[in-house]
N, C-alpha and C positions, 0 to 999 in steps of 0.2 A: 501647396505647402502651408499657407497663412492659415487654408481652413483647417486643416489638420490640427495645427498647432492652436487655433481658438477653440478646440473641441474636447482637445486631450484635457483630462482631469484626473489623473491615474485614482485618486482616491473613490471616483465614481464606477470604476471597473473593475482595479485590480482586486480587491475581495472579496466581488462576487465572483469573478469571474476562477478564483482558486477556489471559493466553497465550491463550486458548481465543478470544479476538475477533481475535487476528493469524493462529493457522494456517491457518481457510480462505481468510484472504487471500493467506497466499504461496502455499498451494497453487493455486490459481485462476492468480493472476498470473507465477507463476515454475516454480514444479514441474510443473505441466502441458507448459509451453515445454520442458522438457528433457526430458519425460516421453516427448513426440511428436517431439522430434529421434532421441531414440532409437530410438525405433519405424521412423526413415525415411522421414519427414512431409518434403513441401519446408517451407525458408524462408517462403517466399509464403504457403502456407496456414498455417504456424502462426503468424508476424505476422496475418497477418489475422482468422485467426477467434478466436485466444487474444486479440486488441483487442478483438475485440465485447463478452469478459466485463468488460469495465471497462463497460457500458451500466450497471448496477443502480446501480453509485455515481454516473454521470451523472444519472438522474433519480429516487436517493433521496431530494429537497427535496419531489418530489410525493405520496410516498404514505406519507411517514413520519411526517402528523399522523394515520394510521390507529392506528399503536402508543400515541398517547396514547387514541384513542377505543375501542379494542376489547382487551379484558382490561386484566391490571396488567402493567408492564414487566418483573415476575420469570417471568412466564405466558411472555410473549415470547420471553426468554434463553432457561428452558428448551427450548420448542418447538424454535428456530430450532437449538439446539445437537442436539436430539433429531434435525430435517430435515437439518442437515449430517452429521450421523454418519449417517444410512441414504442419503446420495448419496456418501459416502466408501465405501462398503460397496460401493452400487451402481457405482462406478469397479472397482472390485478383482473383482466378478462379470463386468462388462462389458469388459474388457481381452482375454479371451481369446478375443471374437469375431472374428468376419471383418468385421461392421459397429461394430467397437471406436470408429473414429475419430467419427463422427457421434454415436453414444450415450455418449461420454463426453463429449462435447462439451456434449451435452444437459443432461449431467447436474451437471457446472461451472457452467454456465450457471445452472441453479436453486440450484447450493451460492451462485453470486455474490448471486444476488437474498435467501437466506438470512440469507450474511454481511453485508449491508448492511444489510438490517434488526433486526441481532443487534445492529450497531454502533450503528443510534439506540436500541433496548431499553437497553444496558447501560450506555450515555453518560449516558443518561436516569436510568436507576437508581442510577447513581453518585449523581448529585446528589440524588436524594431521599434514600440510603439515609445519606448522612453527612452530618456539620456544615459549615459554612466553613473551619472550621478542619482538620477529618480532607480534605476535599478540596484542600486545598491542601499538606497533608503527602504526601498519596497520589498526585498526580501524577504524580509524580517516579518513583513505585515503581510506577503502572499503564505509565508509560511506557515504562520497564525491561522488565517483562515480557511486552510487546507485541513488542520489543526480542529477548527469547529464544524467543519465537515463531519471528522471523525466524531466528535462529541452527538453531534445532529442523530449522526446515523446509528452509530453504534451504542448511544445513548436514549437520546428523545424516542427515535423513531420508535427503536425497539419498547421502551417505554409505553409509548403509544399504544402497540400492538398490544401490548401486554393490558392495559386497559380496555381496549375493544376486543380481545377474547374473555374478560372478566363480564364486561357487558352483554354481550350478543350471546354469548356461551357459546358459538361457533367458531372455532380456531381459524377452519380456511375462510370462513367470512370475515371473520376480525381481518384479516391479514388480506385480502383482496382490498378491502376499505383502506389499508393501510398503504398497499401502494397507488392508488387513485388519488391518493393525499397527497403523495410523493411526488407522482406524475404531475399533478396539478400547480405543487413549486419548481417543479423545472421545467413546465412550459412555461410560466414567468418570469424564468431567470432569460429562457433561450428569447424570450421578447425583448425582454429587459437587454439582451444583451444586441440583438439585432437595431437597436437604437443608440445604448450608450457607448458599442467600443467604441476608439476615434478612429480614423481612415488612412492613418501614416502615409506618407506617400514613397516611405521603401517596401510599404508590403503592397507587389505588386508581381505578377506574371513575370515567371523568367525570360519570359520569350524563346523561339526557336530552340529547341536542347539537339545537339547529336550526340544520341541513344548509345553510337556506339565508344565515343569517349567518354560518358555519365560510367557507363559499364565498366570500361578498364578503366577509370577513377577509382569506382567503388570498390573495386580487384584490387588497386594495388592497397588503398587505405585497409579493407579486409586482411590481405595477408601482414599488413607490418603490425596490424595488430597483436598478431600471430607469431611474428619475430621480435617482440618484444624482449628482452632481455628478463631470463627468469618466468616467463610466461605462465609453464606448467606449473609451476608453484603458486603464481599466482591464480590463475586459474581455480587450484584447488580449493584453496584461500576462499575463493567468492561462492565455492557449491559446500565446501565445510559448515562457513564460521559460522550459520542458521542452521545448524543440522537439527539440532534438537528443539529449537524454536520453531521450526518448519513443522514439526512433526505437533508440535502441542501446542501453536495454536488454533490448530484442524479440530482439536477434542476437548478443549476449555469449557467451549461453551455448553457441548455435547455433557460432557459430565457433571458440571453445573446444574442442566437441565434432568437429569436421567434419575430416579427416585433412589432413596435411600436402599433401598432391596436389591437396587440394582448397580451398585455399588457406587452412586452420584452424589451431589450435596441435595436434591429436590427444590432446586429453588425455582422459583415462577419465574416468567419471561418478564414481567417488569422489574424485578431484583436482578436481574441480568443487565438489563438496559443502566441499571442505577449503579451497580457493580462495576461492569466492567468498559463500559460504553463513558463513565463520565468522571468515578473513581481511578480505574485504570486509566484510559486517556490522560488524565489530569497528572499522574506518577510518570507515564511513558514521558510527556513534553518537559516535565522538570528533569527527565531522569538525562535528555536529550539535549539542554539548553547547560546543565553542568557537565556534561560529555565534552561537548564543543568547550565551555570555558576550563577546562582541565588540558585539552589537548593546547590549547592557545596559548598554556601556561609552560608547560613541559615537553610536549610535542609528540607527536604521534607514536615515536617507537617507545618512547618512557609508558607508555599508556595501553600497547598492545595486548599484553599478556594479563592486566587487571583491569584490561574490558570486558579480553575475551572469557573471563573467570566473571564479571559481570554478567554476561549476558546466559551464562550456561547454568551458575552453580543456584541460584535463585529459584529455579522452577524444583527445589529441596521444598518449596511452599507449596506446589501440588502434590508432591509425595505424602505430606503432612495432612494438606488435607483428603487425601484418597483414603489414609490410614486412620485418621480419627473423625471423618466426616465430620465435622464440626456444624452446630444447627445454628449456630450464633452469628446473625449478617456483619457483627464488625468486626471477630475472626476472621472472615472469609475476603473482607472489604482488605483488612491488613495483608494479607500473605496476597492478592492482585496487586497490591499496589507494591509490594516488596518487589511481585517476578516482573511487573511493568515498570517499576521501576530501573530495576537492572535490566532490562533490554531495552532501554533508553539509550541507558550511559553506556551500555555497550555497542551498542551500533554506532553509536557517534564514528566509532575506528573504522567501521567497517564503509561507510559512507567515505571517512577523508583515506584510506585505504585506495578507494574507486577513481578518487582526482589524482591520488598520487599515481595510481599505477596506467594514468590515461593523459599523465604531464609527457608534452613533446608535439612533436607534429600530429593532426588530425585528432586535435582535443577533444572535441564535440564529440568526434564520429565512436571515438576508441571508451568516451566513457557513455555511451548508449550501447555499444556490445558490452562493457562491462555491467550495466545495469540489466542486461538481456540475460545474463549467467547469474545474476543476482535472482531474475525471476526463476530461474532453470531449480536454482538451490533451493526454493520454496517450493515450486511444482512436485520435483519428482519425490520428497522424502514427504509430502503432505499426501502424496497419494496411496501410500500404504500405511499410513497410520492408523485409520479404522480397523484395515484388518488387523495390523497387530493388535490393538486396542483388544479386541474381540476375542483374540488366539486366548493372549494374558491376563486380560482386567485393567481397570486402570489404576488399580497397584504396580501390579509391575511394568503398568505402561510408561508411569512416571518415572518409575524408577531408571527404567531405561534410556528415558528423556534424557536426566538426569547426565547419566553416565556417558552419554552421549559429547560430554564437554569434554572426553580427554584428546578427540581429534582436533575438536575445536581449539582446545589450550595448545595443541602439540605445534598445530598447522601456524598460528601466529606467533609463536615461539621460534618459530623458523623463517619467517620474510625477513628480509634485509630493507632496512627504509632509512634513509639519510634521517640521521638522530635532530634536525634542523627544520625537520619538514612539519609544517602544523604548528610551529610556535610563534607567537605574536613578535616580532622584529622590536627591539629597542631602538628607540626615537633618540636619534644623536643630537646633544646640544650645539 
């Protein structure tokens, strides 16, 4: 215990240790989509098969009581950081095939089932490795850092690429280079982190499990999930209220990238990276941080129904520019940072939404299936979005986006949430 506690330095891990839990997820979710537009991928299959890799966070509630029964949670991080750096590797060897599309696919596909389980390892270790009091200081600054992930990836990186296809004049050589670059800082992190986490000494083997009481545990926590009072509705609630986010941010970048003839804005892969990777990032975390202090003010249900007009009625700035393709980079920079904006401040609901309908017995477990239907609600409507895209244009793709808010508005219109919940408690003299 003494060494533990001479070793822990939360400031020495916790921000690496959350950059390094966000980049294989934008890269998974967002840098692949521009990765395969680039290449000359349709709309259709890269909405489609880039949704599949949202499945590992769909049914991470099932195998993520293995991470507490098989090694210790610091075994985990390392590993999964060590598996995603040699499938970051393996994208960068695999790009320059003829069968590139399928085998990177593959290989995304195993960094998502990585990242997801990196994500209960170091949620998990969080909490053993500090107090009450360090985890409540450190939130704030893991979630920051998870924060610059986003900017890294969906910024820089793309950035990057976007430079070394202007150099080399070779797209998939630009972009091979670009994740060997990638690979090469997260084997640094996964070293970096094989020495700096601390050793806690609660994170340790459970010892001895009977299998068959884990099993009717996890039975009974499953179904009271499921008995939940108001369930189906809420339920609905969590595959809704991204309905039309789900769908467009599959084809943001696709239309961004796809030339004027062809009904897109033409913009290069480095105005992209600059655009939406550091511009947008930077509107989402503001739009995210007065979400939270709006609901703390007046509380969750005062804030439902003009989040959920937040988060829907805003993507009017892709319709806009579908309709007047605009060539002017701070037109375009505005109306990103307007709809990033607003699905900031609107999620915020949809996030204390997740605590509230997971307050009660089996907290933990009931708001990990709720975030599992979180991922279902981005999966399944982002995997037909190219085809529509394609059927209609992305005029009336937007449009439709668009319109897509009145389930959204109807469905939060109708939760019942104690009018008390989410608001910051007045301190009694």
């Amino acid at each position: 215990m003494q060494q533990s506690k001479k070793s822990i330095n939360p400031w020495k891990w916790v921000p690496t240790l959350y950059f390094a839990q966000g980049i294989p997820y934008v890269l998974v979710m967002t840098v692949s989509v521009i990765m395969y537009k680039r290449f000359g991928i349709s709309n259709t299959d890269i909405a489609l098969y880039t949704s599949w890799l949202y499945l590992p966070w769909v049914i991470k509630p099932f195998w993520s009581p293995l991470v507490d029964l098989l090694k210790t949670k610091r075994w985990w991080i390392v590993s999964m950081q060590l598996l995603i750096g040699a499938g970051l590797a393996g994208v960068a060897l695999l790009i320059p095939m003829p069968f590139y599309f399928q085998a990177t696919l593959l290989v995304f596909w195993l960094m998502a089932f990585s990242s997801a389980t990196h994500d209960v390892a170091a949620d998990g270790f969080y909490m053993l490795a500090l107090d009450e009091g360090q985890q409540s200081f450190f939130v704030g600054i893991r979630s920051l850092f998870y924060r610059f992930a986003m900017i890294a990836g969906q910024g820089l990186l793309i950035v990057f690429a976007g430079a070394m296809e202007r150099v080399t004049g070779n797209i998939r050589f630009a972009w091979s280079i670009t994740f060997f670059v990638i690979f090469g800082i997260f084997l640094l992190l996964a070293m970096y982190h094989r020495l700096a986490l601390p050793k806690p000494a609660s994170d340790k083997l459970m010892g001895k499990v009977d299998n068959n009481k884990m099993s009717k545990e996890f039975g009974v926590t499953f179904l009271s999930f499921f008995r939940k009072k108001g369930i189906l509705l809420s339920l609905l609630f969590l595959l809704v209220y991204r309905l039309g986010e789900a769908m467009l941010v599959k084809l943001a970048q696709p239309f961004m990238l796809d030339p004027l003839s062809e009904g897109g804005l033409g913009m290069s892969t480095e105005e992209i990276g600059l655009a939406y990777g550091m511009v947008g990032v930077a509107s989402l975390v503001l739009g995210g941080i007065l979400g939270g202090m709006a609901i703390s003010w007046k509380g969750l249900k005062f804030w439902m129904i003009p989040m959920a007009l937040a988060i829907t009625l805003p993507n009017l700035a892709y319709v806009y520019m579908a309709l007047f393709q605009p060539e002017q980079f701070g037109v375009i920079l505005a109306c990103i940072s307007i709809e990033q904006f607003g699905y900031g401040f609107g999620f915020t609901a949809f996030m204390m939404y997740m605590i509230y309908m997971a307050d009660g017995e089996h907290k933990t477990a009931h708001y990990a299936f709720a975030s599992g239907f979180m991922a279902l609600g981005m999966m399944l409507p982002g995997m037909m979005a190219g085809w529509l895209q394609e059927m209609v244009g992305y005029q009336w793709f937007f449009i439709i986006v668009t319109l897509l808010a009145i389930p959204t508005v109807l469905v939060a219109s109708l939760m019942k949430i104690d009018p008390a919940f989410g608001r910051k408690k007045e301190k009694i003299e």
